[in-house]
N, C-alpha and C positions, 0 to 999 in steps of 0.2 A: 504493500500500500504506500509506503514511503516514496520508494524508486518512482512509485506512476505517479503522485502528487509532485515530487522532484521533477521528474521529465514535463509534465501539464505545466508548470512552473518554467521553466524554462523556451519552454514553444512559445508561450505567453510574449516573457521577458524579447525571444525573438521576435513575434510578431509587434512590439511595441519598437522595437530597435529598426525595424522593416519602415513602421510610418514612420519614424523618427528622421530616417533616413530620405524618405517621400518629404516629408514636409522642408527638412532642410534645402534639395534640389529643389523644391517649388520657390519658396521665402528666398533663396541665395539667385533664380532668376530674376524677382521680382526687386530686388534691392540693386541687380546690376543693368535691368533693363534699361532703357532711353526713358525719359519723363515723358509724361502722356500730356495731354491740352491743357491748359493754362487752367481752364476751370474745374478741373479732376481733382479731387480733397487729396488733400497730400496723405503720401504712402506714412509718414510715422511725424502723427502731428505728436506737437507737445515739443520739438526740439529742431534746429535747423540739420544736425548731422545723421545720414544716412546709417545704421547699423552695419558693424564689417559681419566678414560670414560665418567670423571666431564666435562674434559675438549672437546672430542668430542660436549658432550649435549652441550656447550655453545655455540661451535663453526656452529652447522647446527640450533640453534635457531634462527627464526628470528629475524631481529632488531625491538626493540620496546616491546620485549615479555618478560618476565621471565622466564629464563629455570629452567625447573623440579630440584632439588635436587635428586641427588642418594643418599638413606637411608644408614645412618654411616656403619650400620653391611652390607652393599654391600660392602663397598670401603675396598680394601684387605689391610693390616699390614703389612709391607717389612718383609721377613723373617728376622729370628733373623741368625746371622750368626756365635752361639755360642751355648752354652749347657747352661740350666738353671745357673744362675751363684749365687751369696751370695750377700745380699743385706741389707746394714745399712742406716738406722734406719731397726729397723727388725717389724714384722706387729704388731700393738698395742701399740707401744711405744711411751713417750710422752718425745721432747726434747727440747732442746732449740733455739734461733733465730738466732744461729750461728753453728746448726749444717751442717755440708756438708752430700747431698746424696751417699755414698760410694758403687760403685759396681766392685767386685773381681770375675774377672771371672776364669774359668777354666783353659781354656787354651788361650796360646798370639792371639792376637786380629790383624791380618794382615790390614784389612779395617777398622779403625775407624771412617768413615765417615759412611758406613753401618753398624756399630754395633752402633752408635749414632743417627740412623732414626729407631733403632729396639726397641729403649729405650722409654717407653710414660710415661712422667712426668705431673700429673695433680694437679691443687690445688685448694681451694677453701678458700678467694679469688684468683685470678688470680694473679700468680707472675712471674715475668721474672727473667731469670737464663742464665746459660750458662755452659759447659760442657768444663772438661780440664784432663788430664793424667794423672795419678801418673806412670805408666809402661804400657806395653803392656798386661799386665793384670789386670788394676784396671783405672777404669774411674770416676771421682768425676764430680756432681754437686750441684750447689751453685748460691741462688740469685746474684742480682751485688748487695743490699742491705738488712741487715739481715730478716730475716723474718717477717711479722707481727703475731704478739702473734695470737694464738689458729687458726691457719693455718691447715685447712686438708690437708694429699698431698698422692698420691696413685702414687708408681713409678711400669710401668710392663717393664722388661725386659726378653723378651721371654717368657719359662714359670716358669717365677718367678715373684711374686707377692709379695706389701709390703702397705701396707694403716698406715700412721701414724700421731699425731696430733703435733704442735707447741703449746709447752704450753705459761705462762707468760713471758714475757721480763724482765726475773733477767737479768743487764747489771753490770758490777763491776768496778771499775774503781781505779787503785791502781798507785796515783800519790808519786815521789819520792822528788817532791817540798815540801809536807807537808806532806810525812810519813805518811799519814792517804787512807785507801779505805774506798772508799763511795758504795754499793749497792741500785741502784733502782729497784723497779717491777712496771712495765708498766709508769715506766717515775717520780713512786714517791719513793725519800728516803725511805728505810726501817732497814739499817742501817751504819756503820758507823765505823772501828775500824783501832788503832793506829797499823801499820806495822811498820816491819822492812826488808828492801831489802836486797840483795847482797851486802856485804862488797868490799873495792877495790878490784882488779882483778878476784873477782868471781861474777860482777854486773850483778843485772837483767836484762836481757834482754828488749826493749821498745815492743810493739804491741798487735796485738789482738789474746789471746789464747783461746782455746777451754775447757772448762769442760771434763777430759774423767774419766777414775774410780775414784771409791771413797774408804779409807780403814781407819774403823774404828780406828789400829793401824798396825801398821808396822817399820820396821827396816830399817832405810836409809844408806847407805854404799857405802862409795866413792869408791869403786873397784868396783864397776860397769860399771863405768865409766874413770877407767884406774888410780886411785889415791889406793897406796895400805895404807890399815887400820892406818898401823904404822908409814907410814908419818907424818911429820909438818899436813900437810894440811888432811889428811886423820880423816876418822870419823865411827863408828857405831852406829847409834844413834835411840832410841826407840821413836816414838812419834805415837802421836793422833791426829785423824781427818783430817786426813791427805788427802787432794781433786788435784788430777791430772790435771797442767795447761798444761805440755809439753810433751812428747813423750822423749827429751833430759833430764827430768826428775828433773822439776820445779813442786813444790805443792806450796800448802796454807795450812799450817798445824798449832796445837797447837806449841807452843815453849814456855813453861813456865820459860823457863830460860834464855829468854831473853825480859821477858814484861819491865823489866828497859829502853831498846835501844829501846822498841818499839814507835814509834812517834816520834823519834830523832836521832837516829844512825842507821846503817845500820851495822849486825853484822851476817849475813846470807850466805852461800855460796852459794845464787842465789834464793832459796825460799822465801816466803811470808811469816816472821815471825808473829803470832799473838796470843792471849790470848789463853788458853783451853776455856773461855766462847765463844768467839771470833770463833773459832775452828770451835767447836761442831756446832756451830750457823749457818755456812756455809756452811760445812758437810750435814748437814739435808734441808736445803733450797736449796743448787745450787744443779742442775740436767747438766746430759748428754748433752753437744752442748749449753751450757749458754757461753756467751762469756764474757773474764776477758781482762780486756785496760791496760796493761800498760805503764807507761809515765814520760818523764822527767829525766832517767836514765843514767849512761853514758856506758849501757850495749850494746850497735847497735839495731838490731831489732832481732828476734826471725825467723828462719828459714824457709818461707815460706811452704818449704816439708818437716818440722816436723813429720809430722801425726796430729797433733793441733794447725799448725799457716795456715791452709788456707786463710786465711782474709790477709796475708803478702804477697802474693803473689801478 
């Protein structure tokens, strides 16, 4: 008597899973159909947004039951509401725990709320982040806290595709209390050298900057920047090892000629003065998206929308 109340019980339970099934294909037509004539009572009053089909199957499950999952590759992608767009970190590259994800699109972005559901940022571990403007054509995103070291993360924005890794956490940290930066990798000292900040009215700026190129040597010239050569204040100057902390056009570069002031004076118009050992040392070890702390200066804070002070904002 059991086994045949058992089995009746079950042919049941099938035939409920049978309409279950029926009404889901009917409700999942009617939700993706075309809208009918203007005067036809809307399909699901009470709310502007259409039910997804996740959300049908839950809603005609019975209580008590698990309702079926619909397989990832069913559930559709919001169209992208853009043309493949450029996307940094670019695919293979390995950077730092302060890099932001940079996407520059083509053309101005009218809906950012749907070109922001067209975005799929994945990582592994799982990291939470958040999504913010630079214009109508370039949207950044960025943990709310740096990333953890060797972090995979694959961003697809339409059809644009980019898989890149987080390498080690080089963090730098260049206080102006004791003229000295300290460099950690993954939270241990690795080294350690005597700077020299910004002199009065050209002080460094305080906060958190971004790693971006690097140049072996190059030519610094204050008419770049609106100081012409022959001025008091004005400069061309050759150096080495020269690592890109700002966008407004702050390095950490050799300065041989000023390791006397280095650990003591501040004799720089706004650069990271430090040794050629010093230099070269951090040239070859800091990468793309490392982040450099500066602190304790009486320079304000560094420009949020630099292009390398994301972390100020």
């Amino acid at each position: 008597m059991f086994e045949k109340r058992a089995l009746s019980n079950r042919r049941r339970t099938g035939r409920r899973s049978a309409r279950i099934g029926a009404a889901l294909v009917g409700a999942a037509a009617v939700a993706l159909a075309p809208a009918g004539p203007a005067s036809a009572a809307p399909l699901w009053p009470g709310g502007p947004e259409v039910p997804s089909v996740q959300e049908l199957i839950e809603g005609l499950t019975p209580p008590g039951v698990t309702p079926p999952q619909l397989p990832p590759q069913l559930v559709p992608e919001p169209a992208a509401p853009f043309s493949a767009p450029a996307v940094n970190p670019s695919n293979g590259e390995t950077v730092g725990v302060a890099q932001p994800i940079i996407i520059r699109f083509n053309e101005a972005i009218e809906d950012r709320a749907a070109a922001e559901r067209a975005i799929r940022i994945t990582t592994q571990p799982p990291v939470d982040g958040h999504f913010y403007w630079a214009s109508n054509t370039q949207v950044r995103w960025k943990p709310f806290e740096f990333w953890p070291a060797n972090t995979a993360v694959t961003v697809k924005a339409g059809d644009a595709q980019s898989s890149f890794t987080i390498g080690d956490a080089l963090v730098t940290v260049a206080d102006n209390n004791t003229k000295t930066i300290t460099v950690t990798r993954n939270g241990e000292v690795v080294r350690t050298m005597p700077t020299s900040f910004g002199k009065p009215g050209h002080d460094t700026p305080n906060g958190t900057y971004i790693v971006g190129e690097k140049y072996r040597d190059m030519y610094m010239d204050s008419s770049t920047y609106g100081v012409p050569v022959d001025s008091p204040e004005g400069y061309r100057t050759y150096v080495e090892y020269a690592t890109r902390m700002s966008n407004s056009g702050i390095f950490l570069h050799a300065a041989p000629w000023s390791v006397g002031a280095q650990g003591n004076t501040n004799v720089s118009h706004g650069c990271l003065n430090v040794s050629t050992e010093d230099g070269k040392w951090f040239y070859e070890n800091a990468k793309k998206g490392d982040p450099v702390i500066v602190q304790n200066t009486a320079g304000g804070t560094l420009n949020g929308w630099d292009g390398l002070g994301d972390w100020n904002l």
